[in-house]
C-alpha positions in Angstrom: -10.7 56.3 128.4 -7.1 55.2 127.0 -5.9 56.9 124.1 -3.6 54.2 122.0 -0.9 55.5 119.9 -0.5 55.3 116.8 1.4 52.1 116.6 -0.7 50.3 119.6 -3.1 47.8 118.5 -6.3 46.8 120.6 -8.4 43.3 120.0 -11.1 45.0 121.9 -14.9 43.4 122.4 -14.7 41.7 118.7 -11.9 40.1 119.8 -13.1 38.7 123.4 -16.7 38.0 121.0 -14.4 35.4 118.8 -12.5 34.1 121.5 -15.4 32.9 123.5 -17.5 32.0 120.6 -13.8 29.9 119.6 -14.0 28.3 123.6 -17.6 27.7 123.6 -17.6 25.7 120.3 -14.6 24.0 122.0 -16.7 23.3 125.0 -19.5 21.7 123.2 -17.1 19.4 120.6 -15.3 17.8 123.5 -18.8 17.1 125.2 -20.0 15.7 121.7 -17.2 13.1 121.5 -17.1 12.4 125.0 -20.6 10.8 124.6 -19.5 9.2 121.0 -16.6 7.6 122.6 -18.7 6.4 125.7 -20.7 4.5 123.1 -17.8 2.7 121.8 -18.0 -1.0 122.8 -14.4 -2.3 123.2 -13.6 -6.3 123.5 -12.3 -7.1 126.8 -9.6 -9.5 126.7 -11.9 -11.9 128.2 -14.6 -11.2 126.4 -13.2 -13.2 123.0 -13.5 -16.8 122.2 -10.1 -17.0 120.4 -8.0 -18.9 123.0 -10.9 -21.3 122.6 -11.2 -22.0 119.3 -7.0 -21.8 118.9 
């Protein structure tokens, strides 16, 4: 075992625990909007009647 000194500061297992709670939340956000923006229809340019009807 380490002894610290006084002035040494440790994050220790609380620290990893919030770190990887922090990254797994991360993890499953991106994978949430990745499907959201995969449902997102966008126009193709030659999709739209416009030049048609200008």
């Amino acid at each position: 075992m380490t002894v610290l000194a006084a002035g040494d500061v440790s994050p220790g297992l609380l620290g990893f625990v919030v770190v990887a709670l922090i990254g797994l939340a991360l993890y499953f956000l991106i994978k949430s909007m990745n499907r959201q923006m995969a449902k997102i229809q966008v126009p193709r340019e030659g999709d739209t009647d416009d030049k048609k009807a200008g």
